[in-house]
Every structure is written in structure tokens, then in C-alpha cells.
VEXGUKOL-680724 format. One record per residue (C-alpha): residue number from 0; x, y, z. Coordinates in steps of 0.1 Angstrom, whole numbers, plus 2048, in hexadecimal, padded with zeros to 3 digits. Each point is the difference from the previous one (the first is absolute). Last residue first. Layout:
<r k="NUM" X="X" Y="Y" Z="Z"/>
...
% end
This chain:
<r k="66" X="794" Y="691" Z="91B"/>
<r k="65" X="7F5" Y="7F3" Z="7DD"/>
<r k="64" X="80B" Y="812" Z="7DF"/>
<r k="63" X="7E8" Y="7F5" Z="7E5"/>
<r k="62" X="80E" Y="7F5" Z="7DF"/>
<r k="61" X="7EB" Y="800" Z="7DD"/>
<r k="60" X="812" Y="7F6" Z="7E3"/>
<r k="59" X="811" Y="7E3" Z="803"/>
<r k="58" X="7E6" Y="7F1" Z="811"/>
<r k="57" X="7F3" Y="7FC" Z="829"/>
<r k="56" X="824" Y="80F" Z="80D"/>
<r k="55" X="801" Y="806" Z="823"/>
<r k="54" X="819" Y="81A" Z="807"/>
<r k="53" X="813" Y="803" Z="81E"/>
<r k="52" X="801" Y="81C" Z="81C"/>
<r k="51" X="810" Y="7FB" Z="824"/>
<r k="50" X="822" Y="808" Z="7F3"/>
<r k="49" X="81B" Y="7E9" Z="80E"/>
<r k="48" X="816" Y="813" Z="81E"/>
<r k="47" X="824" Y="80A" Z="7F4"/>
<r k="46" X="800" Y="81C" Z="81A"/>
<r k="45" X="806" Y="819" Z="7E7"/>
<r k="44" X="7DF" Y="7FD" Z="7E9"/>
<r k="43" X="804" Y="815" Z="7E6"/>
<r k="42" X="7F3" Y="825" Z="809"/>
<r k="41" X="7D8" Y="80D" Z="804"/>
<r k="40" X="800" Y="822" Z="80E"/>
<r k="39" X="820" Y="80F" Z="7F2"/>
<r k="38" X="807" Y="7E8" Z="7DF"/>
<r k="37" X="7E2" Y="7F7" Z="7F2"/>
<r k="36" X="7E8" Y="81A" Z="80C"/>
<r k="35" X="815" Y="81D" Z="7FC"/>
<r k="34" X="807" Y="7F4" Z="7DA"/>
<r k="33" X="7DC" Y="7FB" Z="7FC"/>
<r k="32" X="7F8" Y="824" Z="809"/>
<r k="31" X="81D" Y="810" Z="7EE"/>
<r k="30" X="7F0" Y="7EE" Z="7E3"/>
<r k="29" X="7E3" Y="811" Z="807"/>
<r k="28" X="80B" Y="822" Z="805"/>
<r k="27" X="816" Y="7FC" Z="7DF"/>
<r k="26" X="7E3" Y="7FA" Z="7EA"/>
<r k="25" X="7EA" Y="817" Z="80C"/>
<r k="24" X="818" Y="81B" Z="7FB"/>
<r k="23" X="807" Y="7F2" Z="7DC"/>
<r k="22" X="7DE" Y="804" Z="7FB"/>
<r k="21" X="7FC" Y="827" Z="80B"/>
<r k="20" X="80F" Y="80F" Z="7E1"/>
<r k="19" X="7EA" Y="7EA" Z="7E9"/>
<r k="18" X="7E0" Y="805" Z="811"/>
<r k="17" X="805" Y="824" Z="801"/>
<r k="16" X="7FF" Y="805" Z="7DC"/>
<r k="15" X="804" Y="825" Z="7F6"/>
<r k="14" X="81A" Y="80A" Z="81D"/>
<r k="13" X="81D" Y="7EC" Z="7FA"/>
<r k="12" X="7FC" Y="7FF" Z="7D5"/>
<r k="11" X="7F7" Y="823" Z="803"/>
<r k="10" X="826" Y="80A" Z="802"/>
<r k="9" X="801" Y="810" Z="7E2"/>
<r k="8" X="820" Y="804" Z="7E9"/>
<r k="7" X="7F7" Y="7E2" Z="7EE"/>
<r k="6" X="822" Y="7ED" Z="7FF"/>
<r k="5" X="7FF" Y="810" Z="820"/>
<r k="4" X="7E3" Y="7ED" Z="80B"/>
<r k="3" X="809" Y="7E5" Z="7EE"/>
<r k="2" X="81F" Y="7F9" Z="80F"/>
<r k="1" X="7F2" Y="808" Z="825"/>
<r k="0" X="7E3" Y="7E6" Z="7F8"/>
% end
């Protein structure tokens, strides 16, 4: 968008479509979200305990986690 917009010489391409400025935003928040979850709230197992969770597979397709 920067190249354009001075390709341009108008920086409406910011302002005129908000959705596309504010995307990115979303975006990052998000993934900032996930990474907090897996690797400050919920980090690898360091007491070398076995995972309570296993999958019960009733076709190839179709799993179901179990706890």
C-alpha cells in the first residue's frame, strides 16, 4: 500500500478502505493471542507427566478427542 500510494501520489489507499488497513491489525492480535496461550499460559509439559487427552478414532475421518 505505501508503494502504491506514492506511486499514486495519494494516500487514500489508508484511509478509503478501512477494512483493509485494520485486517492486518486483527491479524496480528490474534496470533499474539494464540502464541500467549501456547507458550505462557499453556507450556510443554516439564514434569514428564503423560497427557490426560487421547483420541478415540471411530473412522479415518472423524476423531473425537476424549478426556
Amino acid at each position: 500500500m505505501p508503494v502504491q500510494s506514492k506511486d499514486q501520489g495519494s494516500w487514500v489507499n489508508f484511509y478509503g478502505n478501512i477494512g483493509k488497513v485494520l485486517y492486518p491489525w486483527v491479524s496480528i492480535l490474534y496470533d499474539s493471542i494464540i502464541m500467549g496461550q501456547h507458550y505462557v499460559i499453556y507450556p510443554d509439559n516439564k514434569k514428564g507427566l503423560t497427557s490426560m487427552y487421547y483420541y478415540v478414532v471411530l473412522s479415518d475421518f472423524y476423531p473425537i478427542l476424549v478426556v
